[in-house]
Each structure stands twice: as structure tokens, then as C-alpha cells.
C-alpha positions, 0 to 999 in steps of 0.5 A: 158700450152698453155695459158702460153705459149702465156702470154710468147709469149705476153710478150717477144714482149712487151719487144722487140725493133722494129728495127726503134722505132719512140717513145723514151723510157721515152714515153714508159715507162711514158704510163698512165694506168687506175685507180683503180676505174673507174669514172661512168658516163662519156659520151661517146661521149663527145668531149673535146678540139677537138670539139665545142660544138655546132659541138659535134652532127657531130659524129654518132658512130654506131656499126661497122661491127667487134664490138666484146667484149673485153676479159679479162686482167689484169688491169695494162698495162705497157711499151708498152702495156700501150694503152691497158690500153684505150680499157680496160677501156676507161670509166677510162680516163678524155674526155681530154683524151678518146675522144669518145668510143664504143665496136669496137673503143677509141679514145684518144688524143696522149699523146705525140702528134708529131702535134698541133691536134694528135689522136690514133685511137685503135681498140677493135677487140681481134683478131686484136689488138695484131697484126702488123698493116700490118698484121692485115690490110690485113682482107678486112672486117676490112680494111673497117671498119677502113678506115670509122672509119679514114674517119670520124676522119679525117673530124673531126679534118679538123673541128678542124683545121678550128676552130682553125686556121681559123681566120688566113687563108686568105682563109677562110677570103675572103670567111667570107667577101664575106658572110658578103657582101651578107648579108649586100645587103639581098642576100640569102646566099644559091644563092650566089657563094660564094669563096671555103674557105680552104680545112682543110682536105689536111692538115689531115694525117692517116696511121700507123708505120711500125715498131710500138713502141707500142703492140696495134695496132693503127692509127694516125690520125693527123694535116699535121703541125708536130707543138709540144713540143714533136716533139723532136728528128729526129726520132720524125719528120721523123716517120711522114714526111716519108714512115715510116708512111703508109697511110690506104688508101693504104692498103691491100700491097702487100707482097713484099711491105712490105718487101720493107717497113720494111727494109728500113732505113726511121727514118735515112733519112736527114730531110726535110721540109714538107711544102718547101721541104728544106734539113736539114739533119741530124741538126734537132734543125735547121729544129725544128727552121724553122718549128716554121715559116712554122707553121705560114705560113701554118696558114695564107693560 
């Protein structure tokens, strides 16, 4: 009767609508779940799409402290608890989507991603996964290890901007000319004060919703550009652009901060520019516009 009792419990939260729900329903309901049959093999560290191969060795995914074995469920997952389709079978899902996985952590490509480099970072700790992320983020030995996990993943997508963008950064540009000109007079590379070059990993972002769409808990980890097709509606922009999204570098919170946090309208909020602070508010075509030119700019920095 108890298990019963809690699969009820499960499901009536599935189906539930957060008050600020930052996801529209067709992104819930279209959520992939694994095949029938996984596919063998897969490399688990494989990075596809975010990473270089010849950067594919940055990567250690040792063990974390909460690695536990996830227990059984049933193999479709729908609506929102279709992340649980990733941590149950992660080996089921493409490198272009699974990115890497271990016993404690998958991470994915967002299906729907709000920015042009978008992650989910899903734990595989049974206990925690269910949880709102606030109260899950509370455990001081979890809290740790995922903000290490979000550490490492922040580093890398800095490396994947870079490797993108780089090319276009006035930054990176004069750093790549004053090598080169060291190189042309036989100077060593290793004693020459060479320019900073750009700092990729200002422009990384990583926190969770405050009020999740999805049952699984997981964390953004994502490009500050907020440049997306999917990027389609306010509450697209302002789940990301406001304090709708905690940074994990600010917890554990306090209780009255998240009261605070959970009762506040933050997805209602006028529309503003990440980048120069202009107000669209509430004209959201007009601020999606705008920000296909701050798209461009911030590539030249």
C-alpha cells in the first residue's frame, strides 16, 4: 500500500503546473524517451558537438562522493518526467544527445536549448532526483559535489564558446597576432608577455528554476547569449535573464529566501537586455530582434 501510495504521490506531481512554468507545454509533452533496445557500446565520455576532439581528454569524470546506483522504474517516461528517461538509460541516446555519463551524472544537450551552447546537468542520486532543487541543494555534501560537477561543465562549454567564437573576438585576435609575431622573431612563446585573450567563462551561466518544469532535478549550465530558435516566448528569455534562475554557487538559501524567491513573479517581468540593459517590456518580438544584433557584438568582444 505504501508503494502505491507514493507511485500516486509521484504522479500527481508529474502532472502538476508550477506556478511559473519557464517550459511550454509542446516541450513537455514532445520530451524524448529511450528505445526499446539500447544501442551497446557507446562511449561514455564522448563529447560530440561541444568539444574538439583533440580537447576530448579535458574531461576526468571520476566517481563523485554520492555516486549510488539508480533503482528500478519503468522505461517510459512522459511529459515531465521525461528527463528520467536520460539517467535510466543514458547508453540508449546518440553522443549528440547524451554527452557524457557515470553512476552519479548525464549530461545532455537541452532539447530545447534557450542559448547557442545549452546543457542539463542530471543527477542519478535516488534520493535527490525527485526533489525541488532548493530542497534538494540543502545537503552539504551533495551541494559540493554538484557545484564540482557545474565547475567542470562551466569550463568546458567557456572552451566550446572559445572554439566557436573565437575567431570573431577582437580579444582573442590580438592575443593570436602578438603569438604569431613572437613566433616570427624566435622568441619563446612560454617568456613573452603575451595579451590576456578573452575570458569565455564570464559569458557561462549555471543555476536551476525556481519553480522547475521538469520532476528531475537538473541544472543549467549554459552560454550568457541567450541566441536560439527555441528561445520563443517571454518566459523563454526571462526564466534565464531573471532571478528565476539561482546560480548553485549561491546555495544552500536561506528559508526566508526561498519564500522570497518562490513567491515572486519573476517570469511576469518587463523584458530586458542582458547585454545593455534596455527595457522592452512586455514586446518580446521586439527585444528577440534586438538581440539577434547583441548576438553579434558579443561575438566580436
Amino acid at each position: 500500500m505504501e508503494a502505491k501510495s507514493q507511485a500516486r504521490m509521484t504522479a500527481k506531481r508529474s502532472e502538476e503546473t508550477p506556478a511559473q512554468d519557464g517550459t511550454t507545454g509542446e516541450e513537455i509533452s514532445s520530451t524524448t524517451i529511450p528505445p526499446s533496445t539500447p544501442t551497446k557500446g557507446q562511449d561514455s565520455s564522448q563529447l560530440t558537438e561541444l568539444l574538439s576532439p583533440s580537447k576530448r581528454s579535458l574531461l576526468n569524470h571520476a566517481q563523485s562522493p554520492v555516486a549510488i546506483d539508480a533503482p528500478p522504474a519503468p522505461k517510459t517516461f512522459a511529459g515531465r518526467d521525461g528527463l528520467r528517461a536520460y539517467t535510466y538509460a543514458p547508453e540508449s541516446f546518440p553522443p549528440s544527445r547524451v554527452i557524457s555519463f557515470n553512476g552519479s551524472y548525464v549530461t545532455i544537450n537541452d532539447l530545447y536549448p534557450k542559448s547557442s551552447v545549452h546543457l542539463l546537468l542530471l543527477p542519478r542520486h535516488p534520493e535527490k532526483q525527485r526533489l525541488h532543487p532548493f530542497e534538494a541543494l540543502q545537503d552539504p555534501v551533495f551541494l559540493a559535489s554538484i557545484q564540482d560537477e557545474v565547475r567542470k561543465w562551466r569550463t568546458l562549454v567557456a572552451k566550446e564558446l572559445q572554439r566557436r567564437f573565437g575567431k570573431f573576438s577582437a580579444q582573442e585576435r590580438k592575443r593570436d597576432e602578438a603569438m604569431e609575431e613572437a613566433l616570427d622573431a624566435g622568441e619563446d612563446i612560454d617568456e613573452v608577455a603575451l595579451p590576456q585573450g578573452r575570458d569565455w567563462g564570464k559569458d557561462v551561466i549555471a543555476g536551476v528554476h525556481t519553480h522547475p518544469s521538469m520532476s528531475h532535478l537538473h541544472i543549467h549550465v549554459l552560454s550568457i547569449d541567450r541566441h536560439s530558435e527555441c528561445m520563443r516566448h517571454r518566459k523563454h528569455y526571462n526564466s534565464f535573464a531573471t532571478p528565476f534562475l539561482v546560480d548553485v554557487e549561491d546555495f544552500p538559501l536561506s528559508r526566508e529566501d526561498m519564500v522570497r524567491r518562490s513567491k515572486e513573479k519573476w517570469l511576469d517581468r518587463d523584458l530586458v537586455c542582458w547585454r545593455c540593459g534596455r527595457n522592452f517590456g512586455n514586446k518580446f518580438q521586439a527585444l528577440k530582434q534586438h538581440l539577434e544584433g547583441e548576438f553579434e557584438e558579443w561575438k566580436k568582444e
